[in-house]
SEDREN-395077 format. One record per residue: residue number from 1; y, z, x of N, C-alpha, C in turn. Coordinates in steps of 0.1 Angstrom, whole numbers, plus 5000, padded with zeros to 4 digits. Last residue first. Example, Ala and Ser with C-alpha at 12.3 -4.5 7.8 and 13.67 -1.06 7.14 Angstrom:
2
  donu  n_north  n_up  n_east  ca_north  ca_up  ca_east  c_north  c_up  c_east
     2     4978  5071    5128      4989   5071     5137     5000  5079    5129
     1     4943  5078    5132      4955   5078     5123     4967  5078    5132
REM end
This chain:
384
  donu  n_north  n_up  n_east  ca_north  ca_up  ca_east  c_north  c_up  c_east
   384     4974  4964    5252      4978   4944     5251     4962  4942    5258
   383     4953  4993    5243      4965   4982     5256     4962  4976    5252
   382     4941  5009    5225      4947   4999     5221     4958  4993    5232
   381     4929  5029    5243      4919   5016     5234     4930  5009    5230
   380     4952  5041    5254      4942   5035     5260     4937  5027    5254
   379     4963  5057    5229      4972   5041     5239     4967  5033    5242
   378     4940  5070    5222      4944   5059     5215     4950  5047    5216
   377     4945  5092    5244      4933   5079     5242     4934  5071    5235
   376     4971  5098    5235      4974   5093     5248     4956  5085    5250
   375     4960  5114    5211      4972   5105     5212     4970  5092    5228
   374     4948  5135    5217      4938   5127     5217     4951  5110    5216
   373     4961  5154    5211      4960   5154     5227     4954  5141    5225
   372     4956  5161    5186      4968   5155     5189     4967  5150    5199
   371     4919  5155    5173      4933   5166     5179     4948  5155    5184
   370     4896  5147    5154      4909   5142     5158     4922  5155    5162
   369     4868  5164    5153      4885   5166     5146     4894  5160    5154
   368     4839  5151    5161      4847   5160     5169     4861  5160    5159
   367     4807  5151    5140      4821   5146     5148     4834  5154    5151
   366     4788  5170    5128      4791   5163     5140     4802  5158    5148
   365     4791  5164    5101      4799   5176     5108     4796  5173    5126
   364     4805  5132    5097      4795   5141     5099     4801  5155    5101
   363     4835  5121    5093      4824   5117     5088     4810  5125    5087
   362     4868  5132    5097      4855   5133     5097     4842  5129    5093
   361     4901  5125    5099      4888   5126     5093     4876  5124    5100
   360     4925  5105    5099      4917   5121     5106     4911  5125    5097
   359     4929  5071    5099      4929   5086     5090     4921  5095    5100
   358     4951  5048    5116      4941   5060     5125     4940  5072    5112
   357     4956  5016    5118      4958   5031     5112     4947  5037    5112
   356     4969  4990    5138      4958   5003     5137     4964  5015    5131
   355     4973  4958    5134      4979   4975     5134     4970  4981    5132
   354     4976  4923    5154      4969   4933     5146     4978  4950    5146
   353     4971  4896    5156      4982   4905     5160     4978  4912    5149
   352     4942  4882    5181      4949   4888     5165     4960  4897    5169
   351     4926  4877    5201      4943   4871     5204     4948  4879    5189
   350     4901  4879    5197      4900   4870     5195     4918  4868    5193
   349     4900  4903    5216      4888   4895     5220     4890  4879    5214
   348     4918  4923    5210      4922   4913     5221     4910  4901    5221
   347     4905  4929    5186      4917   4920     5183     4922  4911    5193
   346     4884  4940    5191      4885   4926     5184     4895  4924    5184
   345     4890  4963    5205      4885   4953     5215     4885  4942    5206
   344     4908  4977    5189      4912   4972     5201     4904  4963    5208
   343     4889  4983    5167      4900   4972     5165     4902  4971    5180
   342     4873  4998    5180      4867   4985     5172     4881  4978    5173
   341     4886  5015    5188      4883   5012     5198     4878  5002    5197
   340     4894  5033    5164      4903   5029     5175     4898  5016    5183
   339     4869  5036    5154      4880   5026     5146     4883  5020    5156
   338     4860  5059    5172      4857   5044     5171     4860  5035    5164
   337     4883  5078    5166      4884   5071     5181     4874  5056    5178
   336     4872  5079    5140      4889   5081     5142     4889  5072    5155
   335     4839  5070    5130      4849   5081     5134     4862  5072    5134
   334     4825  5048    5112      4830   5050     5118     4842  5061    5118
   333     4799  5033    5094      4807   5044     5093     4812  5051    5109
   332     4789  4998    5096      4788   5012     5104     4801  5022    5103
   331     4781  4978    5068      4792   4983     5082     4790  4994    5086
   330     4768  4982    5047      4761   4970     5057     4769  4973    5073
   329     4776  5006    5037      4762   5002     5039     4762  4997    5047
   328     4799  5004    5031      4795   4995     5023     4784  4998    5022
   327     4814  5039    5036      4807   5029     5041     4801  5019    5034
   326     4837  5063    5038      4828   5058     5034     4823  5047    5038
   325     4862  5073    5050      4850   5082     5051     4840  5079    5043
   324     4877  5047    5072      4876   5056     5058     4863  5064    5061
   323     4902  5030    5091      4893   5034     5089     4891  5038    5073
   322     4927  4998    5088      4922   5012     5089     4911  5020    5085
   321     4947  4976    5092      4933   4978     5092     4931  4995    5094
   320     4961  4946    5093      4961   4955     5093     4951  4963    5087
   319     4967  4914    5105      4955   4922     5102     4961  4933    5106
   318     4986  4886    5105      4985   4898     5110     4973  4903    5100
   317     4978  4849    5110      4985   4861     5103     4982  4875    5107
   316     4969  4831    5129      4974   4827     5123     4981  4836    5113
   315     4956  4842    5154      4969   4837     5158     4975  4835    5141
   314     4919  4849    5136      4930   4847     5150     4941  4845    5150
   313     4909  4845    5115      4922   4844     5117     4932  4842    5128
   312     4886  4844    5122      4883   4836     5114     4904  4832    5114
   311     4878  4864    5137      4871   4850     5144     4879  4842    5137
   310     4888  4883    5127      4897   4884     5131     4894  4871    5135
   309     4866  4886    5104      4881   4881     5099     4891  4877    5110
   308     4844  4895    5120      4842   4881     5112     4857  4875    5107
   307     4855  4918    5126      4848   4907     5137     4849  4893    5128
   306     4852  4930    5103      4866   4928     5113     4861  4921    5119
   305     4845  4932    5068      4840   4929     5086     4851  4926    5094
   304     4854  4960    5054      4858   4947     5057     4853  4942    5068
   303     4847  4984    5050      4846   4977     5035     4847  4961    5041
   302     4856  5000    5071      4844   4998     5067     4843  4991    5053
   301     4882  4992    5077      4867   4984     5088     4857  4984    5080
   300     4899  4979    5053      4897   4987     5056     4878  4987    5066
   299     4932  4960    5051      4918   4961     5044     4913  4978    5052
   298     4951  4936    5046      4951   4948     5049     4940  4952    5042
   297     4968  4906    5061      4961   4910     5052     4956  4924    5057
   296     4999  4886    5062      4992   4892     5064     4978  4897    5055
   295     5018  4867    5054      5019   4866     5067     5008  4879    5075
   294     5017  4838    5032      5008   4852     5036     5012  4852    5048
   293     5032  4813    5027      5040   4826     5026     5032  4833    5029
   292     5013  4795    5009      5023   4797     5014     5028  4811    5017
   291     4975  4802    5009      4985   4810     5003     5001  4802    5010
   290     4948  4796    5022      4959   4785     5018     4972  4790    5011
   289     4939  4821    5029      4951   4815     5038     4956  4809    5033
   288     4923  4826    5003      4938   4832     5004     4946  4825    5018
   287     4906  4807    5018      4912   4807     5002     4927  4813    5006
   286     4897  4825    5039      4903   4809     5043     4911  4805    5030
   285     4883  4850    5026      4897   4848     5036     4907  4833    5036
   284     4867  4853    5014      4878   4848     5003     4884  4847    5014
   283     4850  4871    5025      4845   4856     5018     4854  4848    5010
   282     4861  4892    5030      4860   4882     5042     4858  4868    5036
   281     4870  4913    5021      4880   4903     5023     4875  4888    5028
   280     4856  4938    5006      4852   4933     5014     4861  4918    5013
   279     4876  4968    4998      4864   4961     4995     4863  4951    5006
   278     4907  4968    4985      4898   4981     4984     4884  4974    4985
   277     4929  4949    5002      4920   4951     4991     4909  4962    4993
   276     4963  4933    4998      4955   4941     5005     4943  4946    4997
   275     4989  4907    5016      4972   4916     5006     4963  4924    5010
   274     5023  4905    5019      5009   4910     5029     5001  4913    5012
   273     5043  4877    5017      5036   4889     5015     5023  4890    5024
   272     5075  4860    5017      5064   4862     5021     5054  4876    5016
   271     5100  4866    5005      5099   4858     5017     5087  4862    5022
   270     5103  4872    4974      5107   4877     4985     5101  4875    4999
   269     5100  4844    4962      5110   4850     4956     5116  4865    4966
   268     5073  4832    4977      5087   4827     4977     5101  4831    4974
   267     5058  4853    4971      5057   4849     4985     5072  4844    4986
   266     5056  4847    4941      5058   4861     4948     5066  4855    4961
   265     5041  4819    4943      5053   4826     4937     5059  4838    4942
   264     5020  4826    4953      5027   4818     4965     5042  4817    4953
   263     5005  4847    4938      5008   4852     4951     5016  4840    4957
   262     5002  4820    4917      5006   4832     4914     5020  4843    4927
   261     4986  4804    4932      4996   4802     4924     5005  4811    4926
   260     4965  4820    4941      4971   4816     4950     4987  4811    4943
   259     4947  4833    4917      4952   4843     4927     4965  4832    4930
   258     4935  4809    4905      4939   4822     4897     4946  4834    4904
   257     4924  4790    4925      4927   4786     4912     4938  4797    4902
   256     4918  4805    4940      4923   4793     4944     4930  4788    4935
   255     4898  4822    4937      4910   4824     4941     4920  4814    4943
   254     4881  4806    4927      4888   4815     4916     4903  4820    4922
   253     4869  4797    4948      4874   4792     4938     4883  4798    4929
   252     4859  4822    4964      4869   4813     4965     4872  4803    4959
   251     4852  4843    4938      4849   4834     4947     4856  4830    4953
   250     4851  4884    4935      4852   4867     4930     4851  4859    4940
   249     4851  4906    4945      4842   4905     4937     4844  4889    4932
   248     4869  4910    4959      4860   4917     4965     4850  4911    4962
   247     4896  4905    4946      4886   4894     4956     4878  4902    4963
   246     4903  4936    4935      4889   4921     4931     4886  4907    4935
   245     4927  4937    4947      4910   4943     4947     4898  4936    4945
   244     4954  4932    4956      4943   4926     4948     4929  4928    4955
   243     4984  4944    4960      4971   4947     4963     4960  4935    4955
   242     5016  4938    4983      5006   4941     4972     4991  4942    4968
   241     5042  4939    5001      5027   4937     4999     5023  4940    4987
   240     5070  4913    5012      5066   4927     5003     5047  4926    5004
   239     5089  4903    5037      5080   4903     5033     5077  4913    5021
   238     5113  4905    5057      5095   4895     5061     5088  4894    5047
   237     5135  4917    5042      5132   4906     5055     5122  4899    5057
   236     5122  4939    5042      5122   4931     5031     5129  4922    5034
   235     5101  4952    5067      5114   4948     5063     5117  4940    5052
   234     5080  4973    5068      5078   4962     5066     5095  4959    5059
   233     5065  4999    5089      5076   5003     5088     5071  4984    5081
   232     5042  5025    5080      5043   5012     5089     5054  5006    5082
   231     5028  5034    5058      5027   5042     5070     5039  5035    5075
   230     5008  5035    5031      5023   5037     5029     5029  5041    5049
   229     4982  5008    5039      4986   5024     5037     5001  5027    5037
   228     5007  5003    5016      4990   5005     5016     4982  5002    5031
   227     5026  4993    5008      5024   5006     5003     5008  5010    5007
   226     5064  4980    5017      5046   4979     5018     5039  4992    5013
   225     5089  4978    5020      5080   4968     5015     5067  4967    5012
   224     5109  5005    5019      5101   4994     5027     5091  4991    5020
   223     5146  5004    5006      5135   5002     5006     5120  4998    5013
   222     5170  5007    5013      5160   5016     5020     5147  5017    5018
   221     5184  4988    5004      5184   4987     5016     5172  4995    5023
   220     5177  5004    4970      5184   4994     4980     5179  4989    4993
   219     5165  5017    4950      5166   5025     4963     5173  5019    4972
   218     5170  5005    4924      5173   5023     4927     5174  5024    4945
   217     5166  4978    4929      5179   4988     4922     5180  5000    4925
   216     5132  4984    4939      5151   4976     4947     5165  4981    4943
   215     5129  4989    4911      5123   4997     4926     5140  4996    4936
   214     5132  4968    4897      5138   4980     4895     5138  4990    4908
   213     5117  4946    4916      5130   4945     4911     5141  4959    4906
   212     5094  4955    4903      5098   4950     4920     5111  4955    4922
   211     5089  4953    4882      5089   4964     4884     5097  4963    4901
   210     5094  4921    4875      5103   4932     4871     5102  4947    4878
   209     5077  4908    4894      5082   4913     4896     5095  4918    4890
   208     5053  4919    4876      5053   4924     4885     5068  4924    4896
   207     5060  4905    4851      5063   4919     4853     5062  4925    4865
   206     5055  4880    4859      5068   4881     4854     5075  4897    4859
   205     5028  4880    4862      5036   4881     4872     5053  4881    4873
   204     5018  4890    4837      5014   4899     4846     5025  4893    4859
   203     5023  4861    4829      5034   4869     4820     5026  4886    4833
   202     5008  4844    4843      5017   4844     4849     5027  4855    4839
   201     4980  4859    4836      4983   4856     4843     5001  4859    4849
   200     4985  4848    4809      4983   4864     4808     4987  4863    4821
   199     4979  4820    4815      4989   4822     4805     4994  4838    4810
   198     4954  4821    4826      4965   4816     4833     4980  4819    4827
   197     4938  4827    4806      4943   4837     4816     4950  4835    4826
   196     4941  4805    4789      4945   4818     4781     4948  4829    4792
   195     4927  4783    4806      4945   4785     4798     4948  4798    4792
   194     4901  4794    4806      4912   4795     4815     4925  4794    4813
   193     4880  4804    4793      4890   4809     4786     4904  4807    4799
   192     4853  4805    4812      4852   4801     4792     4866  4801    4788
   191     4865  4811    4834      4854   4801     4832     4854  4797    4817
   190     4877  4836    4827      4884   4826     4840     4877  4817    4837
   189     4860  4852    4814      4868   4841     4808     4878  4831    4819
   188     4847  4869    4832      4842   4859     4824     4852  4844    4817
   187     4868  4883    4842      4861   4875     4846     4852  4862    4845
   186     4877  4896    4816      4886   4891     4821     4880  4879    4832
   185     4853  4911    4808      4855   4901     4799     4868  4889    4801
   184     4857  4931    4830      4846   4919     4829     4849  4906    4817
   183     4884  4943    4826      4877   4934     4839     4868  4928    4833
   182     4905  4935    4805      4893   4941     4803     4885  4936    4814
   181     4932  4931    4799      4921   4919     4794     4910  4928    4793
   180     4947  4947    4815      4950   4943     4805     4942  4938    4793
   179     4930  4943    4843      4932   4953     4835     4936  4956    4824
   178     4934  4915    4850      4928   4918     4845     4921  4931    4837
   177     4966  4915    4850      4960   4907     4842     4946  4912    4833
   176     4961  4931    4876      4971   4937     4866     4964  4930    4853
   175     4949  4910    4895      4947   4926     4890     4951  4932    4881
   174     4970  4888    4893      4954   4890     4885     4949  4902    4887
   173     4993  4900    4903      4994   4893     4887     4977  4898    4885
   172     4983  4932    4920      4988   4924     4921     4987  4915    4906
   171     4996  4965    4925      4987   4958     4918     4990  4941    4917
   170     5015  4982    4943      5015   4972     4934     5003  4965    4935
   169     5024  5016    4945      5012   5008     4945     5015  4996    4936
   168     5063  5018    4954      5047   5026     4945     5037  5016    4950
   167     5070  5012    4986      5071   5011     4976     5061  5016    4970
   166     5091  5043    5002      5078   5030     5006     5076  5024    4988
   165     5120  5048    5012      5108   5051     5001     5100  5037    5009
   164     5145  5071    5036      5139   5059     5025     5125  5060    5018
   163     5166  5095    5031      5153   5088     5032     5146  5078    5031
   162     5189  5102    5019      5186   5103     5031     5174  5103    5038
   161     5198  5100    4992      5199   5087     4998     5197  5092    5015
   160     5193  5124    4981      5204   5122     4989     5208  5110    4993
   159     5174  5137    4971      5171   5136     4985     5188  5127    4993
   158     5177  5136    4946      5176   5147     4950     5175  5151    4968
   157     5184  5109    4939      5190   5117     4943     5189  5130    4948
   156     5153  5100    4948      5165   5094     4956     5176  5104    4954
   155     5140  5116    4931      5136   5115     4945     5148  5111    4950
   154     5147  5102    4905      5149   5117     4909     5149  5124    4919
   153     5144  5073    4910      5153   5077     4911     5152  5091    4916
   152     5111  5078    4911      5116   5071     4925     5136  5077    4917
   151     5104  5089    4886      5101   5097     4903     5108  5092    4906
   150     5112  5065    4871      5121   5082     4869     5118  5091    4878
   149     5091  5051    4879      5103   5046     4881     5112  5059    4881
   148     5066  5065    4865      5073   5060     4883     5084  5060    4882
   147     5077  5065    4840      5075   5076     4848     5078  5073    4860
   146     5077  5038    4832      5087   5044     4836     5088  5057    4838
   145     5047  5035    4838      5057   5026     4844     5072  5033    4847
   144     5037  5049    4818      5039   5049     4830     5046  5046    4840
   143     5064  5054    4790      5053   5043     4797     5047  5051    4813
   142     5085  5067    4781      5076   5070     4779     5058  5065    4787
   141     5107  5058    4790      5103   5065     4795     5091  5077    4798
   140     5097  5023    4794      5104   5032     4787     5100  5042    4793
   139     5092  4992    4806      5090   5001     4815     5101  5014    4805
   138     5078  4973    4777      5088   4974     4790     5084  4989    4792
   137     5069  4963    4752      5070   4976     4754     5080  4978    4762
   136     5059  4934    4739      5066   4937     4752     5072  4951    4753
   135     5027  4924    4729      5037   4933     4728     5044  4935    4742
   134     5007  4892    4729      5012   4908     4738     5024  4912    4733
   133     4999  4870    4723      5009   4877     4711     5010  4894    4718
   132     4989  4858    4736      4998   4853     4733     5004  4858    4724
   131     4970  4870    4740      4971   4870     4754     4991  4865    4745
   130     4951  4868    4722      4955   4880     4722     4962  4880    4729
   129     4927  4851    4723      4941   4842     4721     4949  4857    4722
   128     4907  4865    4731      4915   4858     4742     4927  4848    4742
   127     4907  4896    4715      4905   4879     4714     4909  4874    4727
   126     4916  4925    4724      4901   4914     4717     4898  4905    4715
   125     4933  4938    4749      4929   4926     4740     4914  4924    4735
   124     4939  4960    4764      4946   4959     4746     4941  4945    4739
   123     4919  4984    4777      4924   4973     4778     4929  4972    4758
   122     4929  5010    4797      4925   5006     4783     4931  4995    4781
   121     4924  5016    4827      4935   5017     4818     4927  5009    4807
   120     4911  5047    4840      4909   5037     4841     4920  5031    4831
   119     4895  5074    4861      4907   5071     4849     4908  5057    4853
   118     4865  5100    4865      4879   5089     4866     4886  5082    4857
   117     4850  5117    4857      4851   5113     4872     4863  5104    4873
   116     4846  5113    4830      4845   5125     4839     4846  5127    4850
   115     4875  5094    4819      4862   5093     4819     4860  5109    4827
   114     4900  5079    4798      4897   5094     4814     4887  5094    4808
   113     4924  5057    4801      4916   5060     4795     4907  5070    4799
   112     4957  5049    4799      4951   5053     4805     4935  5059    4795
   111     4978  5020    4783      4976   5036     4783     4963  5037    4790
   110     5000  4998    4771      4988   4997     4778     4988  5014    4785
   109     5022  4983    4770      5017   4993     4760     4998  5001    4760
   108     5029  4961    4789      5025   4961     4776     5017  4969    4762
   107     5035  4982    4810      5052   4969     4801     5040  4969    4790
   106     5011  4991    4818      5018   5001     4805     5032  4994    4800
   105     5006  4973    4841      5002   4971     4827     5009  4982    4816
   104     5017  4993    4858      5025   4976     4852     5018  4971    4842
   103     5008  5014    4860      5021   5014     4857     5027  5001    4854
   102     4977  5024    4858      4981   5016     4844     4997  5010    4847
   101     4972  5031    4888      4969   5014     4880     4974  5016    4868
   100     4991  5049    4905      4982   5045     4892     4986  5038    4887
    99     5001  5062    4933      4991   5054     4929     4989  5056    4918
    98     5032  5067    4956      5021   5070     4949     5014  5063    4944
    97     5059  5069    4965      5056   5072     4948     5042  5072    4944
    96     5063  5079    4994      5060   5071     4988     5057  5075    4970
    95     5094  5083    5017      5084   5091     5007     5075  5077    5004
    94     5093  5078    5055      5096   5075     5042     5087  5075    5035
    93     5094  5070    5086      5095   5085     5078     5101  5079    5066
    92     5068  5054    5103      5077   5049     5098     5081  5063    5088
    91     5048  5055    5128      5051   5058     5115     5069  5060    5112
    90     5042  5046    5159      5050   5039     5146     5053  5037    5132
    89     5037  5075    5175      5035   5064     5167     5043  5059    5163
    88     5036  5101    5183      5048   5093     5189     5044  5081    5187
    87     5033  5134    5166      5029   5122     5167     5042  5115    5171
    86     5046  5159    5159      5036   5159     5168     5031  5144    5173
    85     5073  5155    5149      5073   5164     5155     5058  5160    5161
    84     5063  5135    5126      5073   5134     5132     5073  5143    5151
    83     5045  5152    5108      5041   5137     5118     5052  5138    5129
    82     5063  5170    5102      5050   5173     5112     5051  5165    5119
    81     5081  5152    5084      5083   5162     5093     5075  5168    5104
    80     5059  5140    5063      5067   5135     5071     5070  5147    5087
    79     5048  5167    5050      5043   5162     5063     5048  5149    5069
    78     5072  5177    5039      5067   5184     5052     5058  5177    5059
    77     5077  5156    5023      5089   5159     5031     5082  5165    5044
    76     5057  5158    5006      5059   5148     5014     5071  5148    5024
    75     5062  5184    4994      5050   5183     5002     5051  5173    5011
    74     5083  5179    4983      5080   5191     4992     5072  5186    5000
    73     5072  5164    4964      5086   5159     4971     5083  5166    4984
    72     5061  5177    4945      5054   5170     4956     5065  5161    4965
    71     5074  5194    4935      5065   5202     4945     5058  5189    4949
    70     5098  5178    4919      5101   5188     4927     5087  5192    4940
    69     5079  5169    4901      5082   5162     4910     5091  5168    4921
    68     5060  5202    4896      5059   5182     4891     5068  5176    4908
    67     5072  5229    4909      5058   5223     4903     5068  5209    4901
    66     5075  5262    4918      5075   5250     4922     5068  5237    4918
    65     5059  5287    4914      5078   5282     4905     5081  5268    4902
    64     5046  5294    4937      5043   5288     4924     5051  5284    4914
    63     5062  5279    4967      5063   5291     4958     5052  5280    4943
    62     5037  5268    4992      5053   5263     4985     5051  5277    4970
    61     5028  5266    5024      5031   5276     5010     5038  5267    5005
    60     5017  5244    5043      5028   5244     5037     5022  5254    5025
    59     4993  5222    5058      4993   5241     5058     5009  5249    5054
    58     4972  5204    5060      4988   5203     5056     4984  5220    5055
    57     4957  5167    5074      4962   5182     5073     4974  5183    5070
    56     4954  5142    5079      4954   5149     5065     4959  5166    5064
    55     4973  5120    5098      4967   5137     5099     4970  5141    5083
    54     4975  5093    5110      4974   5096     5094     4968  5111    5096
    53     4990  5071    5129      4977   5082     5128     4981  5091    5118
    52     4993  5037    5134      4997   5053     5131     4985  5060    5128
    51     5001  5011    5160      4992   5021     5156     4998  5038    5148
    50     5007  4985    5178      5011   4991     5172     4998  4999    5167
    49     4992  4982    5215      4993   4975     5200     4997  4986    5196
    48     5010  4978    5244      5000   4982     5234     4996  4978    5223
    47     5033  4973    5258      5020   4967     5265     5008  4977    5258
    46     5057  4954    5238      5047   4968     5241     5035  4961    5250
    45     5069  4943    5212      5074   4944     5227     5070  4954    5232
    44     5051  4920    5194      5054   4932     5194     5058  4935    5207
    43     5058  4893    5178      5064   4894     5190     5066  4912    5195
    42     5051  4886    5154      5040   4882     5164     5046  4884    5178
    41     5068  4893    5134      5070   4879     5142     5062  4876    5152
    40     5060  4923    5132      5053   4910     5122     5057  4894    5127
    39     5069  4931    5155      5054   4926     5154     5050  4916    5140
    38     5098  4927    5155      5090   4921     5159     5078  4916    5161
    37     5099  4947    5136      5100   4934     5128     5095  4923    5138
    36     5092  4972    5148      5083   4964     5138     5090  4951    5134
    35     5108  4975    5163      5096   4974     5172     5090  4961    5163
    34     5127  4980    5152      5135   4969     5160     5121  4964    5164
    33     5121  5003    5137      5121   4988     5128     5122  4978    5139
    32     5122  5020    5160      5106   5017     5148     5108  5006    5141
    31     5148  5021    5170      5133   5013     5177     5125  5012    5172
    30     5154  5030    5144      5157   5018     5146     5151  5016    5153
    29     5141  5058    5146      5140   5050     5134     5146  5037    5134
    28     5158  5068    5169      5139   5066     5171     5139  5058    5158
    27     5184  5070    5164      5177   5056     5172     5167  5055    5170
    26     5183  5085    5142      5186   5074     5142     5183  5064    5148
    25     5155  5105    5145      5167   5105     5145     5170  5087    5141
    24     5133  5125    5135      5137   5110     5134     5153  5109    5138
    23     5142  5149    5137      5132   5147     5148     5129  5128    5147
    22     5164  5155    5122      5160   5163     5136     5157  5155    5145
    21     5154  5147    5098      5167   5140     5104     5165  5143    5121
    20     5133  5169    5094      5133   5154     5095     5144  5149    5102
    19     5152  5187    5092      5139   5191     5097     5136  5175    5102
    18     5167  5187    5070      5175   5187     5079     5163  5182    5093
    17     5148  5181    5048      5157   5167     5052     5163  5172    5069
    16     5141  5207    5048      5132   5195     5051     5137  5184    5053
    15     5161  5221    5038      5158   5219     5052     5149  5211    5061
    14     5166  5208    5013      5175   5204     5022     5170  5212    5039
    13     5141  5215    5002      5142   5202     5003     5151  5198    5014
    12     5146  5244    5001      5137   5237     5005     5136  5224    5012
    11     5167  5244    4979      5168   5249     4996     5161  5244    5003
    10     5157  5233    4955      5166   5222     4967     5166  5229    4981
     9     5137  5252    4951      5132   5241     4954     5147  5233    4962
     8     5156  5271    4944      5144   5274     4953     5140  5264    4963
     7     5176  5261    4922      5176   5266     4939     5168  5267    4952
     6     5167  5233    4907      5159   5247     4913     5161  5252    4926
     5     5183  5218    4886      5185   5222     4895     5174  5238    4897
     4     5173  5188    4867      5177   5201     4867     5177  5207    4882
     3     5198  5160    4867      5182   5162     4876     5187  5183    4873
     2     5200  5136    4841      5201   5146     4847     5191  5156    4855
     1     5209  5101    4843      5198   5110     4844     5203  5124    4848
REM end
């Protein structure tokens, strides 16, 4: 691969690396894994809970010159670096590649579709025998798929091998599957059409983990495991995560049937996983425990009942958890400090080894801007 050179932009880059190095240094980035591997063994060594705090802010020029994967390199460099410098959390300093659903469905030629408000991937089947005659495209450079992938190298060299990465967004087999298929008509057929989606199914898990797999080639050792939120340090030692959204929306049956398979494949090929879902976890929880290998689940307060998950999990896997600036409705939209202080009192309430990610944000104009100082109240809500 040839990476073009923009003076402008590598100057940049390399004082951002220096910037970073600075303030992560080596030890503080090994007591961050030495901390974290312990907590996912349920052995965090703190008389706190783990917790990062996600400052949306960003107040970085970068020249207009500056553009694609060069200017958002930049950008993630600087607010690594900030964090670093203002925050004494357990953020973990590594890029992330980012978010779009078509990149594992695009192995089978599968392309993005743009509505007025959003983007979605085009499904490629009309029959449900369709499943068996998929085109194998693979990750080219033309695919999404291998766009990602040509960030994550271009990123590594351009950075030197002096960073590590978080992994892109992985979508999990039956998410992927059913993007492929066509959600609803993918739903439906779990019931009218199961050998056909069990089939699509495990070829969606072949790929997932081919893309896995390339990720690992390019970045090695410096890979971390998890992407959602990209914060928090997950050793490929314990574990990789990935997402499945739509037990938002299905049973526990289905999960049982069309998720767990699948995810206890995964689980076994890299030693466990964390799930994670844009939506409400709770009614599928005990389903996905029967999972081998889940050593976690990642959600969000207001999409997720925490009370009800942590009653439900207690001692038996980690909950990770973070606010948002929307609301199901049925859950109370919560500030920055009252996240804080929801998880801290459920998790001691029911023994959960739990992580708190802290977004800065605002809900009303009312509420106060998460300031820095506010760091040392966060300790507080979150003591052992």
């Amino acid at each position: 691969m040839v990476i073009v050179i923009n003076n402008t932009a590598d100057k940049i880059i390399t004082e951002l690396l220096d910037r970073i190095d600075k303030t992560y240094t080596e030890q503080r980035k090994a007591k961050i894994r030495s901390r974290m591997n312990a907590f996912w063994d349920g052995e965090y060594p703190a008389d706190r809970m783990p917790y990062t705090i996600l400052d949306l802010a960003f107040d970085l020029e970068i020249p207009e010159s500056i553009t694609g994967f060069d200017r958002e390199l930049i950008l993630q460099l600087h607010s690594i670096a900030k964090h670093g410098e203002i925050y004494d959390d357990e953020y973990y300093p590594a890029l992330t590649p980012g978010v779009r659903q078509v990149v594992l469905p695009s192995y089978f030629g599968c392309i993005e579709e743009h509505a007025s408000d959003s983007v979605k991937v085009k499904s490629i089947i009309s029959e449900p025998e369709d499943v068996y005659t998929l085109p194998e495209v693979g990750f080219t450079k033309e695919s999404a798929g291998g766009e990602m992938l040509e960030k994550i190298r271009y990123w590594r060299e351009k950075t030197n091998g002096r960073i590590a990465f978080y992994i892109a967004d992985m979508q999990g087999p039956f998410s992927v599957a059913s993007q492929v298929y066509g959600i609803e008509e993918f739903l439906f057929s779990c019931y009218e059409n199961p050998e056909e989606v069990h089939h699509l199914i495990n070829k969606c898990t072949d790929v997932f983990i081919k893309f896995m797999d390339e990720m690992f080639n390019i970045v090695g050792e410096d890979l971390v495991t998890i992407h959602s939120l990209p914060c928090l340090y997950l050793s490929q030692e314990k574990g990789i995560a990935f997402s499945e959204d739509l037990v938002a929306v299905i049973s526990p049956g289905i999960v049982k049937e069309f998720i767990n398979p699948y995810a206890e494949r995964i689980a076994k090929k890299y030693k466990g996983i964390v799930i994670h879902t844009c939506g409400a976890m709770n009614y599928v929880i005990d389903a996905l425990m029967e999972i081998p290998g889940l050593i976690g689940v990642n959600f969000s307060t207001c999409e997720t009942d925490l009370e009800d998950m942590a009653e439900k999990i207690r001692d038996k896997i980690i909950i990770v958890s973070h606010n948002g600036p929307i609301t199901t409705g049925i859950l109370p939209l919560l500030n920055p400090l009252e996240h804080v202080e929801h998880m801290g009192n459920l998790l001691r309430k029911y023994n959960v080894n739990g992580y708190t990610i802290v977004i800065n944000h605002v809900n009303t104009p009312e509420d106060k801007k998460f300031i820095p100082g506010m760091e040392n109240v966060v300790r507080e809500l979150l003591r052992a």
